[in-house]
N, CA, C and O of each residue as an XYZ file, in Angstrom:
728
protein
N     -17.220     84.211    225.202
C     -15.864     84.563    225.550
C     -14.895     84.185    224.424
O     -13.953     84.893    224.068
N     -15.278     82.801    223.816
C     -14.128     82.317    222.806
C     -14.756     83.644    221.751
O     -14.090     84.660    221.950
N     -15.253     83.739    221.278
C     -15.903     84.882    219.858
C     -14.988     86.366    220.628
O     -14.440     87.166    219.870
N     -14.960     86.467    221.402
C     -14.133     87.989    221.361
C     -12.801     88.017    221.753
O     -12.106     89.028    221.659
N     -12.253     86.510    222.369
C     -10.447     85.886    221.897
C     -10.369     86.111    220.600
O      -9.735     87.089    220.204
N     -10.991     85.259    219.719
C     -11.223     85.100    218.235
C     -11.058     86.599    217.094
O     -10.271     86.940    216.212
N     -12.251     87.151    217.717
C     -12.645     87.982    216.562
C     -12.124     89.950    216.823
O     -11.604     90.781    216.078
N     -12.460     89.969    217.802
C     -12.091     91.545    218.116
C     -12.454     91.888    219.632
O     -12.738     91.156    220.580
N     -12.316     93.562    219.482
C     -13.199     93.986    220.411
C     -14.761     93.653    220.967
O     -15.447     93.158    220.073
N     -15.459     93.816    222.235
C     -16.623     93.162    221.812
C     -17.911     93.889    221.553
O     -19.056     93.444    221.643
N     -17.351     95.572    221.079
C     -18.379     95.717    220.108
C     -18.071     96.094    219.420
O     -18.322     97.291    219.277
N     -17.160     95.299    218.275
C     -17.024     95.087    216.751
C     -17.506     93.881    216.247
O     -17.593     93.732    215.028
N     -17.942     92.697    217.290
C     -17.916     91.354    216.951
C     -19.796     91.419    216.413
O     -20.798     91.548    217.117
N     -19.666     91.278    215.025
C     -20.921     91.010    214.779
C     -21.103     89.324    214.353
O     -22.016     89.212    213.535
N     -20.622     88.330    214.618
C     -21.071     87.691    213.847
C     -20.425     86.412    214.756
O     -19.282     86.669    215.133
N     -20.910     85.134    215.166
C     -20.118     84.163    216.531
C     -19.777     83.240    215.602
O     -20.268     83.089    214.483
N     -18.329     82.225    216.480
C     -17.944     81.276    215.765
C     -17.109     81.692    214.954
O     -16.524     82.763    215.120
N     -16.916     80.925    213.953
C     -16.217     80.860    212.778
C     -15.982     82.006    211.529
O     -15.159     82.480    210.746
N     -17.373     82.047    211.993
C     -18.114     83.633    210.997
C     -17.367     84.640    211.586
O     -17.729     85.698    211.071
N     -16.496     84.835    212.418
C     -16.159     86.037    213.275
C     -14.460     86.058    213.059
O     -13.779     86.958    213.549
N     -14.082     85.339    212.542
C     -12.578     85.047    212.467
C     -12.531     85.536    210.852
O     -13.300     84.961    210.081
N     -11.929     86.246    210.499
C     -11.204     86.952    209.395
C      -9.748     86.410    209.404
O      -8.793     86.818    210.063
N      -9.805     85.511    208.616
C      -8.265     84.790    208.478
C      -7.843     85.068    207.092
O      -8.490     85.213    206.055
N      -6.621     85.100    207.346
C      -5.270     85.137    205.833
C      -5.149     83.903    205.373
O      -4.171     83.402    205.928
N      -5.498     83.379    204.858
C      -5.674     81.860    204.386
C      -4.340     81.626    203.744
O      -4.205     82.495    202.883
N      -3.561     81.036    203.772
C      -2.525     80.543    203.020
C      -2.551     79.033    202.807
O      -2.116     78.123    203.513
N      -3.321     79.023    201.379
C      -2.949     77.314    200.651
C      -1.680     77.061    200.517
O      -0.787     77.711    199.974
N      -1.676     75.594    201.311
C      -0.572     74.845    200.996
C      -1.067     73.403    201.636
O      -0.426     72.737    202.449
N      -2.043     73.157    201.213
C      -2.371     71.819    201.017
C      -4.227     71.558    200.419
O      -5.126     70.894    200.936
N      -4.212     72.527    198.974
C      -5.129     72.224    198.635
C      -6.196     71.121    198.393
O      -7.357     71.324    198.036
N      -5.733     70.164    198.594
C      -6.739     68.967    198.477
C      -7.714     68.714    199.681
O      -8.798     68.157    199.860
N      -6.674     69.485    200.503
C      -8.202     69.440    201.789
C      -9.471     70.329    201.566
O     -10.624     69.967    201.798
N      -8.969     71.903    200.940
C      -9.621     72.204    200.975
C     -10.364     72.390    199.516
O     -11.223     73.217    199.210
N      -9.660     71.189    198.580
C     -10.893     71.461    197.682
C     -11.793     70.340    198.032
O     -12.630     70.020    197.188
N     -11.740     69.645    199.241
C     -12.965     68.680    199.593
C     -12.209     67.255    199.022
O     -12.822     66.278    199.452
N     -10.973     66.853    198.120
C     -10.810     65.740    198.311
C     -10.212     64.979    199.517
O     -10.223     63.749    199.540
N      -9.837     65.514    200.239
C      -9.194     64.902    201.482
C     -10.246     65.738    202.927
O     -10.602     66.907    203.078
N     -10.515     64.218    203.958
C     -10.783     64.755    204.704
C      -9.512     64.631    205.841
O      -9.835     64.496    207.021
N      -8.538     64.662    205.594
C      -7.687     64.343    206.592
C      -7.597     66.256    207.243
O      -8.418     67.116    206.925
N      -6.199     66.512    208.314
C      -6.375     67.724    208.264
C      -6.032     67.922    207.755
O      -5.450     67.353    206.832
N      -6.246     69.316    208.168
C      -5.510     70.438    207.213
C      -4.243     71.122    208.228
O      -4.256     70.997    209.453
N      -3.007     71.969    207.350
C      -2.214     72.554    207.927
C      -2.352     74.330    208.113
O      -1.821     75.214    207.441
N      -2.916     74.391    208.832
C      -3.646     76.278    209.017
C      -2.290     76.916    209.837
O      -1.835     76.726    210.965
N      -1.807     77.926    208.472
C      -0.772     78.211    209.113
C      -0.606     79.458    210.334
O      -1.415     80.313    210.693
N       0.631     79.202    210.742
C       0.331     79.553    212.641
C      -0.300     79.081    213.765
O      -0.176     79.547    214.898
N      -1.283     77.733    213.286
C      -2.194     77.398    214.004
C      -1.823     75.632    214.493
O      -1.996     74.980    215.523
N      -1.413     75.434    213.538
C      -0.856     73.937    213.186
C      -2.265     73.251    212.508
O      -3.191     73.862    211.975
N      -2.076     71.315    212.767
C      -3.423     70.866    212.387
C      -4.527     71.359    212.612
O      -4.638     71.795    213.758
N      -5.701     71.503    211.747
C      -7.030     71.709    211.808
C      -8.019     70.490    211.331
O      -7.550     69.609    210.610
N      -9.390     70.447    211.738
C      -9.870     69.476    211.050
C     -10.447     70.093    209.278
O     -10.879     71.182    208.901
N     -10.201     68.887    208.613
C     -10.354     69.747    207.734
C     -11.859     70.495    206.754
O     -11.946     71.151    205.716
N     -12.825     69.975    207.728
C     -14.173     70.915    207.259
C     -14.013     72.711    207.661
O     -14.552     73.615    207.024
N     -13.240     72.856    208.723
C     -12.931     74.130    209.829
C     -12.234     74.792    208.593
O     -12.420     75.947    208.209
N     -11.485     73.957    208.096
C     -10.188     74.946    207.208
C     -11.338     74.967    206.256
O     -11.595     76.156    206.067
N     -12.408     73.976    205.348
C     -12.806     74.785    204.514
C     -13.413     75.734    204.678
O     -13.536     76.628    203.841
N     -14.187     75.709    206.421
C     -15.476     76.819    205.964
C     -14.443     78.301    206.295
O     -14.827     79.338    205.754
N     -12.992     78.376    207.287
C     -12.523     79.405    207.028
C     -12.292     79.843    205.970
O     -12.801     80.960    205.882
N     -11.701     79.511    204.947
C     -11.025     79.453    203.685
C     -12.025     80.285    202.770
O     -11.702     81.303    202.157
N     -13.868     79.437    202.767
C     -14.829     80.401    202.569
C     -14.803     81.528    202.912
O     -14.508     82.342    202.037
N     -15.089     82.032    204.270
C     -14.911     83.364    204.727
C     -13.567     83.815    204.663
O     -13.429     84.931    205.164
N     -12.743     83.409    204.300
C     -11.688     84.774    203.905
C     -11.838     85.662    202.432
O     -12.098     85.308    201.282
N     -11.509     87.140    203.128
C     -11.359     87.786    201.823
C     -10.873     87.816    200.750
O     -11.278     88.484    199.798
N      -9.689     86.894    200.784
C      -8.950     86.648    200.068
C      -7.975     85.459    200.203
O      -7.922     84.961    201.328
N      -7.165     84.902    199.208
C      -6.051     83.982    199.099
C      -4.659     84.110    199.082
O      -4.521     85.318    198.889
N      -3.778     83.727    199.145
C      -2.783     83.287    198.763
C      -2.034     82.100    198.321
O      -1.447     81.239    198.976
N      -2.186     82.253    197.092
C      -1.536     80.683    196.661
C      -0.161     80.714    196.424
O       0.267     81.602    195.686
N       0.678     79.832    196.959
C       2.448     79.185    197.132
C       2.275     78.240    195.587
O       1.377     77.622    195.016
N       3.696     78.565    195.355
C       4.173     77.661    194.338
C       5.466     77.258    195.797
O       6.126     78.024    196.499
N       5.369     75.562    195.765
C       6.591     75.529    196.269
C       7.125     74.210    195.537
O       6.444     73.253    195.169
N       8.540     74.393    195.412
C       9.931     73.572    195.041
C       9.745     72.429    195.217
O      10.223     72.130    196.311
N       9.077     71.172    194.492
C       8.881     69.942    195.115
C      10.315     69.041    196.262
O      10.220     68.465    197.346
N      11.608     69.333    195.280
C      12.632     69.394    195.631
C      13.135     69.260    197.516
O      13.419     68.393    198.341
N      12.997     70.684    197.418
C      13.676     71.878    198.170
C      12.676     72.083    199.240
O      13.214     72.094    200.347
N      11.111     72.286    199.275
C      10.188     72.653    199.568
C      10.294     74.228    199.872
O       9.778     74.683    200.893
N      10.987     75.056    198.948
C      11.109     76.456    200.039
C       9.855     76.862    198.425
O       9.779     76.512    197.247
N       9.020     77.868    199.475
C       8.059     78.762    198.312
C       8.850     79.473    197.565
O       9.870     80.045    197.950
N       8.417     79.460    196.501
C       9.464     80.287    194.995
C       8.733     81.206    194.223
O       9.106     81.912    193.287
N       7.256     81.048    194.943
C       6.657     82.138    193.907
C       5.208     82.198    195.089
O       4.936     81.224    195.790
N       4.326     83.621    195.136
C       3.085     83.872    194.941
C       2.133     84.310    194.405
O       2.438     85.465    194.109
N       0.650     84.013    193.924
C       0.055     84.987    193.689
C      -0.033     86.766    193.879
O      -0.474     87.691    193.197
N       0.472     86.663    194.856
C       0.157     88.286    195.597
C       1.201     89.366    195.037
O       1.655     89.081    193.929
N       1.529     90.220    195.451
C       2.308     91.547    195.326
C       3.908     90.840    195.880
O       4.957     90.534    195.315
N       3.416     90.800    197.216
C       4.304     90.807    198.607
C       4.817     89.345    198.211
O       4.058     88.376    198.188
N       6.203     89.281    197.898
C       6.914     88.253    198.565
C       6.531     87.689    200.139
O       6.011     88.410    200.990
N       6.897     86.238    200.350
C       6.403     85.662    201.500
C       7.773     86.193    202.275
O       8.734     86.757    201.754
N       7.584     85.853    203.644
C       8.818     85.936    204.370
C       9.985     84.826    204.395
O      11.104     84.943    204.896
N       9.465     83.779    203.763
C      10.634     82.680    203.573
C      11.468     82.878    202.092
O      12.668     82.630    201.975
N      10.411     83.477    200.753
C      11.210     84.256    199.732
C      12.053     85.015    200.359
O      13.251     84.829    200.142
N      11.699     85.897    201.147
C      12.665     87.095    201.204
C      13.700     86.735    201.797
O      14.740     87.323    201.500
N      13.738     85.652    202.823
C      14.834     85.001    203.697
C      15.793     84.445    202.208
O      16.976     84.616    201.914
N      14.843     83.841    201.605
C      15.759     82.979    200.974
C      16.303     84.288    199.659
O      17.449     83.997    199.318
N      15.901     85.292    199.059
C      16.470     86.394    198.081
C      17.475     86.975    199.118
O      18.514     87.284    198.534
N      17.532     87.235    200.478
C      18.593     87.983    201.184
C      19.901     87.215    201.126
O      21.090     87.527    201.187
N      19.316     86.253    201.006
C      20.889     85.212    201.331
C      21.738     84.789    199.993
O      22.924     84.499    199.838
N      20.323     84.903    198.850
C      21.289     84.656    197.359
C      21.858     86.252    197.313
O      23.071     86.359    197.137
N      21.338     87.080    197.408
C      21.691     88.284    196.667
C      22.745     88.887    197.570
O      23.855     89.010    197.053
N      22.590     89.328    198.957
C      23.524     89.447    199.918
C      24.058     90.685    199.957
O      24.867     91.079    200.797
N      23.460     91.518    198.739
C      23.817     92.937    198.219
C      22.682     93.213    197.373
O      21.743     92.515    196.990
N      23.184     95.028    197.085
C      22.392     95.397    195.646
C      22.594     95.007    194.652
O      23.781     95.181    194.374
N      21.926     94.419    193.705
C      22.852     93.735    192.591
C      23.093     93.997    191.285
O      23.226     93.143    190.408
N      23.170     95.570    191.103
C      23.222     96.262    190.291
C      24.951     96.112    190.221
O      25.618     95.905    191.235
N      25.471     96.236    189.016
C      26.472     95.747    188.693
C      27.927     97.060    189.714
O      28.250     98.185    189.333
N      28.367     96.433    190.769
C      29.700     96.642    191.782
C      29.169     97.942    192.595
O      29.794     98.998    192.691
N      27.965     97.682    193.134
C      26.811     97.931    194.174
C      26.893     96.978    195.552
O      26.516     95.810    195.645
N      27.528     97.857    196.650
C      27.833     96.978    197.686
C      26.973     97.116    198.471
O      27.415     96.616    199.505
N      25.843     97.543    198.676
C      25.047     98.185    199.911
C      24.275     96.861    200.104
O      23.954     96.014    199.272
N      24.054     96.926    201.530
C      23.663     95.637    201.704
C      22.293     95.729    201.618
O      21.647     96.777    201.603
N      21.601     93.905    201.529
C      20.453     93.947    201.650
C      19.525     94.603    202.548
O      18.345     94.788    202.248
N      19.848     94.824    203.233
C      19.071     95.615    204.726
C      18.561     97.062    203.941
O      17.397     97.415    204.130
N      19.407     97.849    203.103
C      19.241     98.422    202.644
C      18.590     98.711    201.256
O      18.515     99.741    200.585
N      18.161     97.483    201.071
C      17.734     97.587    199.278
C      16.105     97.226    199.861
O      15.569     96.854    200.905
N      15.701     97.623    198.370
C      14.114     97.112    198.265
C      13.892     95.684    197.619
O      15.087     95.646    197.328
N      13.508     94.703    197.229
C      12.961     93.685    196.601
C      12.291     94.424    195.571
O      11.286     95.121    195.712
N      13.079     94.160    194.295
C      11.858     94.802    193.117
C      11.920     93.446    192.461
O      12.458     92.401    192.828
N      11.190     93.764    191.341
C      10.261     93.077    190.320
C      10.914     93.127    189.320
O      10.755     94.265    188.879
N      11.770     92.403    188.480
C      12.381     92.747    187.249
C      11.589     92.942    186.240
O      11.711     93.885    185.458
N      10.454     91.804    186.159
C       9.585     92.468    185.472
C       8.032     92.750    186.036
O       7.394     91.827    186.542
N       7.601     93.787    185.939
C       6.807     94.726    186.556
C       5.948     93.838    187.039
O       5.843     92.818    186.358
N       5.299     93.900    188.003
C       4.719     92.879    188.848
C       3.294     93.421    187.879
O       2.616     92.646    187.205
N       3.001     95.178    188.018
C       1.723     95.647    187.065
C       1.714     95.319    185.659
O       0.644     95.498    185.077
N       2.709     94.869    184.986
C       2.521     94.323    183.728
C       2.816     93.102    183.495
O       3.447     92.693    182.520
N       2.254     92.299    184.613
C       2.110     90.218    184.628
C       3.661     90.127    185.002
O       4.296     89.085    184.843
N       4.054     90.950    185.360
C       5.263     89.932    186.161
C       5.138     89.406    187.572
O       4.516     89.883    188.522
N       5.913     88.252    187.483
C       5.227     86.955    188.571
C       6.301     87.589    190.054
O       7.392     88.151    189.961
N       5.576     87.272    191.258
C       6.280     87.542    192.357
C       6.868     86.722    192.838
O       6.669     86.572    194.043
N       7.929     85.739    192.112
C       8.317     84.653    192.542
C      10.253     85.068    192.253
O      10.620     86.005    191.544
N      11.016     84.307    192.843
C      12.330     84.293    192.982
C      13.121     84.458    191.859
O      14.229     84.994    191.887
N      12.409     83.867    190.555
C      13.531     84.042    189.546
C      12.714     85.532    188.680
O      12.522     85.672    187.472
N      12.399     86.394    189.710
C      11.846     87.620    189.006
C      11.858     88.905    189.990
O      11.341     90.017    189.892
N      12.786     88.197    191.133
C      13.023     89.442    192.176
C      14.613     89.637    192.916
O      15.263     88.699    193.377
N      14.996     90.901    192.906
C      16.050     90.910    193.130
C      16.032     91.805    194.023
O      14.886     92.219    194.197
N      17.266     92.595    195.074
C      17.349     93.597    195.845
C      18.334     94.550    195.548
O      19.500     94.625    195.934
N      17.663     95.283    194.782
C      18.351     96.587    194.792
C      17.977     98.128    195.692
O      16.877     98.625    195.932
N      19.346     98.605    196.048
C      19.100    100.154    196.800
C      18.247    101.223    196.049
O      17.572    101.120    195.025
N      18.389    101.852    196.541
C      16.882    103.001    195.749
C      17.283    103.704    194.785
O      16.631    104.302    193.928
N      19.143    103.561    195.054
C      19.623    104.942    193.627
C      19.333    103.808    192.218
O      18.478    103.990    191.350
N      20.154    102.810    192.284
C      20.116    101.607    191.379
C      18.366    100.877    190.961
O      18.118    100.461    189.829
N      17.578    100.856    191.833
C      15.924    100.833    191.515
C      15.284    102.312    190.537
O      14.601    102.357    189.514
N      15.690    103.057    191.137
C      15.279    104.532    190.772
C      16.008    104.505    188.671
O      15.696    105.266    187.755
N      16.771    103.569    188.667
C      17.766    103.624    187.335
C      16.783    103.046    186.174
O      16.668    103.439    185.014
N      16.088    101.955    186.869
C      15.183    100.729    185.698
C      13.966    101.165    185.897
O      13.074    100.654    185.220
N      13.615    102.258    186.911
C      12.299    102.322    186.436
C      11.592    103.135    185.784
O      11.999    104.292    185.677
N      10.139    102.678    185.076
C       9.381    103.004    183.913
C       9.375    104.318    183.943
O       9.393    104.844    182.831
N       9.355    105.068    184.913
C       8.984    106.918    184.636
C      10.262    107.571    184.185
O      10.384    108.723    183.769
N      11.056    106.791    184.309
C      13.022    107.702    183.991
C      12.744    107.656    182.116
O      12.355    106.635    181.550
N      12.925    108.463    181.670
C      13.596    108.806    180.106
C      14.246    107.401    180.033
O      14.701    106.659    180.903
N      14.134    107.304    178.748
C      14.697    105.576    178.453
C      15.999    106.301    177.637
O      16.669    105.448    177.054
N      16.435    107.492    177.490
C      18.024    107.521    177.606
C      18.705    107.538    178.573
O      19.929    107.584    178.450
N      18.110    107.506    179.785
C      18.937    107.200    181.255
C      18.309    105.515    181.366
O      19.093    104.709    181.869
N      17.454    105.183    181.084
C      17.138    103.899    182.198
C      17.581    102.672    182.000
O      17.477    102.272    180.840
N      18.008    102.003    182.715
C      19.353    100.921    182.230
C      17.835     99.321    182.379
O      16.709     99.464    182.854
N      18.246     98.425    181.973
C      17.121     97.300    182.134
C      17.410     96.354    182.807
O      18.381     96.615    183.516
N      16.912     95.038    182.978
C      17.383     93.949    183.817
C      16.490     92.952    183.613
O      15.265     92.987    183.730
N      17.317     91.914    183.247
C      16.818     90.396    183.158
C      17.111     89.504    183.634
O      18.086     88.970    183.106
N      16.604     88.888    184.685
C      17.175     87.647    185.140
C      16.817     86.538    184.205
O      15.866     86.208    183.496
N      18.374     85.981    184.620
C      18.845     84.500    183.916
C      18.805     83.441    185.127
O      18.630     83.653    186.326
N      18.958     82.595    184.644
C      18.806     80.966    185.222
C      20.294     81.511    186.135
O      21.217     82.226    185.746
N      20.004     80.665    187.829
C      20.886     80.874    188.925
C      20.751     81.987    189.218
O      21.844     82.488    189.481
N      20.183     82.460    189.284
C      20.252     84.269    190.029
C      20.685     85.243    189.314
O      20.558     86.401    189.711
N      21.247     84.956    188.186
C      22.616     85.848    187.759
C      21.276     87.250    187.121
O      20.185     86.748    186.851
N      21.340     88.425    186.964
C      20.722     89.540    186.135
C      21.838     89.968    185.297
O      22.923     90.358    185.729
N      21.481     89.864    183.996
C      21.490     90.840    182.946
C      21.267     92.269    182.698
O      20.327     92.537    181.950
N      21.892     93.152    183.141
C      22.153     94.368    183.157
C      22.423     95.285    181.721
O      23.526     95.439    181.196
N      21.054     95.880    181.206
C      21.643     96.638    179.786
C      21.405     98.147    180.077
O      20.309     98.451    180.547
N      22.517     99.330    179.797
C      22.773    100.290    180.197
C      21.705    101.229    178.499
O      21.199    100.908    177.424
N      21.880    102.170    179.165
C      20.956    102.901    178.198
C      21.669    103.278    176.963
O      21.145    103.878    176.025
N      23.554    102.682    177.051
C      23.940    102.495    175.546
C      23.909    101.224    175.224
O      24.470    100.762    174.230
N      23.302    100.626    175.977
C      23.207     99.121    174.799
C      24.503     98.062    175.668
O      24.366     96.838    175.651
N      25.391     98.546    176.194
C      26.361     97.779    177.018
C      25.654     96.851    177.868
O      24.655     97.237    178.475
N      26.094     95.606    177.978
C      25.658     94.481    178.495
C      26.531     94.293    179.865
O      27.688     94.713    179.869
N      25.953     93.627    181.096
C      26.679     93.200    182.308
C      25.893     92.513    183.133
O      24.860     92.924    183.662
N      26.508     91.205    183.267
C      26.157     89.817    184.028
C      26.318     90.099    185.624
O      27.435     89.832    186.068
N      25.595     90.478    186.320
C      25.629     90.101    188.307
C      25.297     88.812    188.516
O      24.281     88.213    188.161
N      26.296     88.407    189.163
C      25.908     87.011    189.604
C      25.750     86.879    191.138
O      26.607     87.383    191.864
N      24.737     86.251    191.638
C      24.792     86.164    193.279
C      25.558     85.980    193.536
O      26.261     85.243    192.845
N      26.226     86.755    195.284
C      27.143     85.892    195.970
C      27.396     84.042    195.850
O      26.533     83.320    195.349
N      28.429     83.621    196.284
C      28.657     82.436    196.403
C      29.212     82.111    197.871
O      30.279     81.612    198.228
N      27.841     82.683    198.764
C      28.492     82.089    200.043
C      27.137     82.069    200.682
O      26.014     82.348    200.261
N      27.639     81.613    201.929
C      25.932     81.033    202.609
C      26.321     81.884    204.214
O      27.367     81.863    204.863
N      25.220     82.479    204.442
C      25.059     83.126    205.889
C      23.332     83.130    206.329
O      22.311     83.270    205.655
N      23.513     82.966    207.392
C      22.323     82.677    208.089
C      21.816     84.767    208.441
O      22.442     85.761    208.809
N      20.079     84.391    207.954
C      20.011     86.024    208.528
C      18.587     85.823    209.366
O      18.096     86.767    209.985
């Protein structure tokens, strides 16, 4: 009964136990599971685990996700993956608060999270490399547009992007300076 709570339907479930759980593993307390700590572990959504359980899940997952987080602050600032986490994106909605293409008001609800620098050419998916812009202003920097239309973007230290237009004209966006809960 627990193997088909766990794992699926019950005839998809090939495999009982542990073996049957396909989990999203999210490290954030590697030392358990590289075997130096036997204390638990924190399995997220799940709360404490013991921590042999988290390694042998961790084995059977398809894959990882590793957090960089803010010793500071503790908020995650960067991942391995594509996808921003959902606490990045909480926390990019609230710096950016708009599109931030230079006197672009559309709100975040409406923009995408891009990559300033191309996530496909080693750019990192972390906060000081993602911003939210609407689709006309995304559609402007990216790689397939004629590079006499396509304007560029660099983020600087504090949020602020560097905006260079396809004549060479320079323009600083700086995040809002206010705080709202979303």
């Amino acid at each position: 009964m627990i193997d088909l709570l766990l794992a699926a339907l019950a005839e998809t479930v090939t495999a009982a136990g542990a073996e049957a759980i396909r989990g999203h593993i999210q490290v954030t307390l590697p030392a358990a599971l590289a075997g130096i700590s036997v204390g638990p572990a924190d399995l997220f959504g799940c709360g404490a685990v013991d921590a042999d359980l988290a390694r042998e899940l961790a084995a059977l997952a398809p894959g990882w996700d590793r957090l960089y987080v803010d010793e500071c602050s503790g908020i995650v600032t960067a991942t391995d993956r594509y996808r921003p986490t959902s606490e990045m994106r909480r926390y990019l909605r609230a710096r950016d608060g708009r599109c931030r293409f230079p006197g672009c008001a559309a709100s975040t609800w409406r923009c995408d999270l891009d990559h300033n620098d191309e996530y496909s050419r080693g750019g990192a998916t972390a906060c000081d490399n993602l911003s939210h812009l609407c689709r006309r202003h995304h559609s402007l920097k990216h790689p397939d547009i004629d590079s006499k239309y396509r304007w560029n973007a660099r983020q600087l230290p504090g949020g602020r992007i560097e905006w260079t237009s396809p004549h060479g004209q320079v323009f600083i966006d700086h995040p809002q300076l206010r705080v709202h809960f979303s």
